[in-house]
N, C-alpha and C positions, 0 to 999 in steps of 0.2 A: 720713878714717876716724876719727880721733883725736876730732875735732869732733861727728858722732856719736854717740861714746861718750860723751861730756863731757856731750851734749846730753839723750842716754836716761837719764845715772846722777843728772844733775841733777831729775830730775821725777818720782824715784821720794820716794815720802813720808818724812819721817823716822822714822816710829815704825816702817814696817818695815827699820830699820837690826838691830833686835835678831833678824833672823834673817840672820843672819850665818853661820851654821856649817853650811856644805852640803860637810862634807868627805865623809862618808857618798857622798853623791849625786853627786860626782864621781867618785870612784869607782867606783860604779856604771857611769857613764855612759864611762868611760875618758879623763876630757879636765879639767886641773884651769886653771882663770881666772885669767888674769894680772889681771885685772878683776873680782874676787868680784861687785860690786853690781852688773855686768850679766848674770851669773846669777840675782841677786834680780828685775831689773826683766825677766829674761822668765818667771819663777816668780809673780809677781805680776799674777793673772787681773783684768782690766777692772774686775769685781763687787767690786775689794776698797774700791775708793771712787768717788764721782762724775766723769765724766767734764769735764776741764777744757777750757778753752776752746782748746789746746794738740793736745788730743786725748789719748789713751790710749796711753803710752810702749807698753804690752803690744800694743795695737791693729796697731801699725805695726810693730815685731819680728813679728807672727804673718804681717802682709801679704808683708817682706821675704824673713821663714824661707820661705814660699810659694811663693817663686819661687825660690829657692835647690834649694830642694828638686828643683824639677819639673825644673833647666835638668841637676841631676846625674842624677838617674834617665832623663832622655831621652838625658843622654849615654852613661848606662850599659848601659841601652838598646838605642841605636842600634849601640854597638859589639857589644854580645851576638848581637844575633840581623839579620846582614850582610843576612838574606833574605826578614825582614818588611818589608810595606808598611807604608806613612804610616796607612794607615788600624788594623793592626793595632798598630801601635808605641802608638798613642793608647788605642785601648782595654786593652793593659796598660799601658800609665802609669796611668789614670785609677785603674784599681785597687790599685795601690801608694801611690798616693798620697790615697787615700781616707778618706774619716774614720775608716772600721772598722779600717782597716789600720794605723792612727797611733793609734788608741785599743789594738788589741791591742798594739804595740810600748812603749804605755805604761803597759800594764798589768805587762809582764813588766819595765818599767825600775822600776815600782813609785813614780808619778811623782806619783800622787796623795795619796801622803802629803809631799809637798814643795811642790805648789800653795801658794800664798797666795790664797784667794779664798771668797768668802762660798757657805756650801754651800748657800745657797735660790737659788743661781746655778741648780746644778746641776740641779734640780728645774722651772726653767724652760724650759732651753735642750737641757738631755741632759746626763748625765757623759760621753757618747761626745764630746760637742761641745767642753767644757772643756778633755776630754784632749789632742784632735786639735789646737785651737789652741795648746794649751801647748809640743806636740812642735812646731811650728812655730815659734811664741817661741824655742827653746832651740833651735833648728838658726839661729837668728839671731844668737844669740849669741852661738855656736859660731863660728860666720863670722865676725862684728867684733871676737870675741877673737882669735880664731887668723888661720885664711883661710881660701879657699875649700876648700885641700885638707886641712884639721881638718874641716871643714863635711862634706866627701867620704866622712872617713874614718867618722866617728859612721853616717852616712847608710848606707852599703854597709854596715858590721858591724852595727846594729840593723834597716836596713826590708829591706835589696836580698838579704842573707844569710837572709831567711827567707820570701821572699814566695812562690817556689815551694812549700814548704809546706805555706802557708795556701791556693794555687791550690790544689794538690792534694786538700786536706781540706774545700776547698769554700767555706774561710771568708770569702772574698772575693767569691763570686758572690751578681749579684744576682737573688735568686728571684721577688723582685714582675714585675720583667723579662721574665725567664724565662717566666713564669705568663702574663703579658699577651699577651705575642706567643704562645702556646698558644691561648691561650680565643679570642684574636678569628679564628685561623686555623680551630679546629676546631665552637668552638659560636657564630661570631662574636658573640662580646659581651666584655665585660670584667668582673674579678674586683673583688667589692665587701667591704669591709673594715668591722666592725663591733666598736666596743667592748665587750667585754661587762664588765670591767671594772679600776677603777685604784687597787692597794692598796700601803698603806707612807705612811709620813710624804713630805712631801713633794720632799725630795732623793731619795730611793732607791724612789720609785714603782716599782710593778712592773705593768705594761700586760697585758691578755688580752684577746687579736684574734681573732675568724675568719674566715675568708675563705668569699665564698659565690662560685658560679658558677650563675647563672640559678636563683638561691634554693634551691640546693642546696648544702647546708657541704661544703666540701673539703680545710679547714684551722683548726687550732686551734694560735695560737701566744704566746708570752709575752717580753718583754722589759724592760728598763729604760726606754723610751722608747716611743714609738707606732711609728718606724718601724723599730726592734728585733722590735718583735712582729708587724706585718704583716709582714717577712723570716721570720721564725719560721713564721710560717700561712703565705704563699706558699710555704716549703722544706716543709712539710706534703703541701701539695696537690699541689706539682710530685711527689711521691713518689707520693702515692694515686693522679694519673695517669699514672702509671708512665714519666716522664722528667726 
C-alpha cells in the first residue's frame, strides 16, 4: 500500500503543490489525510494536464474508488434487505451508485469548488461526469489513506444515509426508461428526443429537449447536459401519461 501512495503522490505535478490547504474540505468531508497530497492527486481532474505515458494518477483512483464503492454498498446491501433477490439487489446498487447520485452527494459536499481541473472539461463531458469521477477519486483516497473501514464510514454517512430519500423523491429514477418500456407496450414505438436548444457559455450549457411520441410532444425538458434534459422531458411525459 505504502508503494502506491509513493507511486500516485509521485506523478502528481509540481505546480499543483500550492494547493495545499484543503483544511476546509476535510472537514467537510469528516476524515483528515495522514497523506495531504493524496487528497490533491484525487482533486486533481485528468483535464488539468496531458495525459502521460504512465497514465492519469486521477484516471486509476476514480477506477479503484469504483470498485470500493460498489463491493461496500453490495455489502450494505446485501445485509439490509435478507429478502431481495440478485436481481433486485442489482438494480438498487445500480442506482446508488449512479452518476446522478454521486453528482447530488457532491453537490451538497460542495466538491466542486475544490476540483483542480480545466472548466471547458466540464462543457465536454458533463459537470455531472467530473463530479461523479471525483467522488470516486476521493473514496480512493479515503481507502489508501485510512482503510477500507474509513473508505465504509465516508460511503454510509454521505451516499447509503441518503439514498432512500432521493428513491423516495424520485431523483434517482430513470424516466427515459420508464418512458420506453411504456410507448413500445402501449403505442409500440419509441420516444424520440429533439434539441431544441443549447445556451450558456460553454462549461455551464443549459440543454432544451422534447420528447415526441408518434410526432406528438409529450415533454418538454432542460438540463445541464443532453441527458439531464431528455430525463427532464421523459419525467414530463411519464406525468402527462399519467404514470
Amino acid at each position: 500500500m505504502k508503494n502506491i501512495i509513493k507511486s500516485l503522490i509521485s506523478q502528481i505535478s509540481s505546480k499543483d503543490s500550492s494547493y495545499s490547504d484543503f483544511n476546509k474540505f476535510q472537514k467537510i468531508i469528516g476524515y483528515n489525510f495522514n497523506n495531504p497530497p493524496l487528497l490533491i492527486a484525487a482533486l486533481t481532474h485528468t483535464s488539468r494536464e496531458p495525459l502521460n505515458t504512465k497514465g492519469s494518477p486521477f484516471e486509476r483512483m476514480e477506477f479503484l474508488g469504483d470498485s470500493v464503492l460498489g463491493l461496500i454498498v453490495s455489502e450494505e446491501l446485501f445485509l439490509e434487505f435478507p429478502e431481495y433477490t440478485e436481481g433486485e439487489l442489482s438494480k438498487l446498487k445500480s442506482k446508488i451508485v449512479s452518476r446522478k447520485m454521486l453528482a447530488m452527494v457532491s453537490n451538497k459536499l460542495k466538491l466542486k469548488d475544490y476540483i483542480i481541473f480545466n472548466t471547458d472539461s466540464a462543457g465536454k463531458v458533463g459537470l455531472n461526469s467530473v463530479l461523479s469521477n471525483t467522488m470516486e477519486s476521493l473514496i480512493c483516497a479515503i481507502y489508501l489513506d485510512g482503510d477500507i473501514e474509513k473508505a465504509r464510514n465516508f460511503i454510509i454517512r454521505f451516499i447509503m444515509n441518503n439514498y432512500s430519500t432521493h428513491l423516495k423523491k424520485g431523483y434517482l429514477t430513470d424516466y427515459k426508461s420508464k418512458l420506453q418500456e411504456y410507448t413500445q407496450a402501449e403505442f409500440h414505438a419509441t420516444p424520440d428526443y429533439h434539441i431544441l436548444k443549447a445556451e450558456g457559455p460553454e462549461h455551464e450549457k443549459i440543454f432544451t429537449i422534447q420528447v415526441k411520441i408518434q410526432n406528438k410532444i409529450y415533454g418538454l425538458g432542460k438540463g445541464p447536459s443532453k441527458k439531464a434534459a431528455q430525463q427532464d422531458a421523459a419525467k414530463h411525459a411519464c406525468k402527462k401519461l399519467g404514470f
